[in-house]
C-alpha positions in Angstrom: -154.5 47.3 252.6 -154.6 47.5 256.3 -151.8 46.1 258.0 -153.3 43.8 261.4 -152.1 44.6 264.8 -151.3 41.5 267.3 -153.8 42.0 269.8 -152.3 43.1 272.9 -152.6 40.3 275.9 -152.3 40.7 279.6 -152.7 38.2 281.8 -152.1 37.1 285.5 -149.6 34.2 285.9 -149.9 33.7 289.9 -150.2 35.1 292.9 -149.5 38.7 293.9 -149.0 40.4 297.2 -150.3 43.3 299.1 -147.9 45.0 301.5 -148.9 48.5 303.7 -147.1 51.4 304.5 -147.6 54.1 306.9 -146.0 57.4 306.1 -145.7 61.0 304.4 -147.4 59.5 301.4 -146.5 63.1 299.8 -144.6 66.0 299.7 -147.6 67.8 300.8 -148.5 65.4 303.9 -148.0 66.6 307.4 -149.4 63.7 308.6 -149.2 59.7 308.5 -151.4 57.9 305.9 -151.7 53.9 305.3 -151.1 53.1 301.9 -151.7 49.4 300.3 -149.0 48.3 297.5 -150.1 45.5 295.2 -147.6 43.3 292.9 -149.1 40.8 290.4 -147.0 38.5 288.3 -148.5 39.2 284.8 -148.0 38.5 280.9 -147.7 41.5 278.7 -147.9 39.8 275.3 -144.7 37.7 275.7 -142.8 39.5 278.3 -143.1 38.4 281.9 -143.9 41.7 283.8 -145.5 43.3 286.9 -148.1 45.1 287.5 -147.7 47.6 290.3 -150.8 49.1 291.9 -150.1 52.1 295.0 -153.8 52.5 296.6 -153.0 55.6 298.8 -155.5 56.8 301.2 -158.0 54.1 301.0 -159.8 54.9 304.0 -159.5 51.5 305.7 -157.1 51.0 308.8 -156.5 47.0 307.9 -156.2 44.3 305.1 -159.6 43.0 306.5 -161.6 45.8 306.0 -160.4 45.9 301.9 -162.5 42.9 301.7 -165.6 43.5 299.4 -164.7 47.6 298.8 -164.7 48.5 295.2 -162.8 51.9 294.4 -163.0 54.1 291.4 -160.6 56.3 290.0 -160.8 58.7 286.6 -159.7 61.8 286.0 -162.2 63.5 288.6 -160.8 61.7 291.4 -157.2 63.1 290.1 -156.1 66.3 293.0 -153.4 68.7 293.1 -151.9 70.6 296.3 -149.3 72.9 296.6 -146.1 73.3 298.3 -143.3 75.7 298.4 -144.9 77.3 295.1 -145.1 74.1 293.3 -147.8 72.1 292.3 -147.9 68.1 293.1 -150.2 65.9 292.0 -152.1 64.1 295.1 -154.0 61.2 293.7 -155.4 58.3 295.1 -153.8 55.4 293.2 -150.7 55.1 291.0 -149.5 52.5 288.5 -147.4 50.9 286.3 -146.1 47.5 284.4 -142.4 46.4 284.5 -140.8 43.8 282.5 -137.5 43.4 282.5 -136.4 45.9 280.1 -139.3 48.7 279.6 -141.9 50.2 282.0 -145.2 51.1 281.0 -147.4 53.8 282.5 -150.9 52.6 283.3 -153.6 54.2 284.5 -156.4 52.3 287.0 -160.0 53.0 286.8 -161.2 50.0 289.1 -159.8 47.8 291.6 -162.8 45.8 293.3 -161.2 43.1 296.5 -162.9 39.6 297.5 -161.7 36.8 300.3 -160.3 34.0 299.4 -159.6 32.0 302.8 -157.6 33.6 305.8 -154.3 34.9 303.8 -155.2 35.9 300.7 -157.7 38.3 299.0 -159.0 38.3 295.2 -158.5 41.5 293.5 -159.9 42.5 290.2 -158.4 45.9 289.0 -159.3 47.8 285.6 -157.0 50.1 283.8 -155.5 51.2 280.9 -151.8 50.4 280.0 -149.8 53.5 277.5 -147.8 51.1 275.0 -146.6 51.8 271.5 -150.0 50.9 269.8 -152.0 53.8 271.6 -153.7 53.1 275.4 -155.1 49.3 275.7 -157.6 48.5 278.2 -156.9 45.8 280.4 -159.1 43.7 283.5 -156.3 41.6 285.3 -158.1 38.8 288.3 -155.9 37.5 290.5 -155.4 36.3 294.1 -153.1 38.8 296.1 -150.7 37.1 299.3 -151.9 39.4 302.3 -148.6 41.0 303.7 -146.8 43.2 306.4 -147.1 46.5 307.1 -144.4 48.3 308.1 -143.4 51.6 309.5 -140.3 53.9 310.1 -139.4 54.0 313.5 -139.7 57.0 315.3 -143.6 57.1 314.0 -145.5 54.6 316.5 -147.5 56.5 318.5 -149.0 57.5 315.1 -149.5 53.8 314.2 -152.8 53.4 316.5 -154.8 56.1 314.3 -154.2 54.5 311.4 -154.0 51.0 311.7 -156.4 48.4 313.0 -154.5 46.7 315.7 -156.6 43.5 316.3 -155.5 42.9 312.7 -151.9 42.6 313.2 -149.3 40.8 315.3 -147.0 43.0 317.3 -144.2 45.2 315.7 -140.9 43.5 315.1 -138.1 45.4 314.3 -137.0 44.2 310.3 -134.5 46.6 308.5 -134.8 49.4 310.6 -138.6 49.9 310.2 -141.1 48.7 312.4 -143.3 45.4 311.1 -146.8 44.2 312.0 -147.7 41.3 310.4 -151.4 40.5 309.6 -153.1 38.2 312.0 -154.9 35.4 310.3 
């Protein structure tokens, strides 16, 4: 007799949001890169969790221009530099899910972004989540909360390269790091 697995359920339970970055996004980087970070609110099963998406190097220079881009990652898309004679992994998008307890490794293989009015954007990502009963796919919809990007000080003359001005307010100074918030 085969004994029947609960079938593993991940869902989105609200609103996410999608911050930026620009930095070193590596130990190999000798220059600045804009990176997007995306939080969903999800269900893993029972547990309240969050699902963590890091899309480095997307080749936009705004929020905005996300809109209606689709990327796609597998193991092809994976690259490897080196540094001081060790090797680093240099890949385009990392990920996990947190509850409150456990964190589980996921690996993306899709996240597609639509518009949904002036502040938000509708993101459908595709993965794979590494629990217990072997690697579960998983297709998570949700509506992302368009956020800041911010920047160490010290770096603005960089900023202009790599960020879309006309689609952010004018630094403030929050914590130490320079902030442009999106202009709606």
């Amino acid at each position: 007799m085969t004994e029947k697995r609960a079938k593993l359920v991940i869902e989105a339970t609200g609103a996410g949001t999608l911050v930026g970055r620009i930095a070193r996004l590596s130990i190999v980087d000798t220059e600045l890169s804009l990176a997007f970070k995306i939080h969903i609110p999800v269900i893993l099963s029972a547990n309240q969790a969050t699902l963590s998406i890091d899309l480095r190097y997307p080749e936009v220079r705004s929020w905005r221009a996300l809109r209606g881009r689709n990327y796609r990652f597998d193991e092809s898309t994976r690259r490897y530099e080196k540094s001081d004679g060790e090797t680093y992994a240099r890949d385009d998008v990392f990920s996990d899910i947190r509850t409150a307890a456990v964190s589980y490794d996921t690996f993306i293989t899709r996240v597609t972004f639509g518009s949904e009015g002036t502040r938000r954007l509708i993101i459908a990502a595709e993965g794979t989540v590494r629990v217990a009963e072997g690697p579960t796919p998983f297709v998570i919809d949700a509506q992302v909360q368009v956020g800041a990007v911010v920047v160490e000080r010290g770096t603005q003359r960089e900023v202009a390269r790599q960020l879309d001005l006309d689609a952010y307010q004018p630094p403030v100074v929050r914590d130490g790091l320079l902030t442009y918030d999106p202009k709606f």
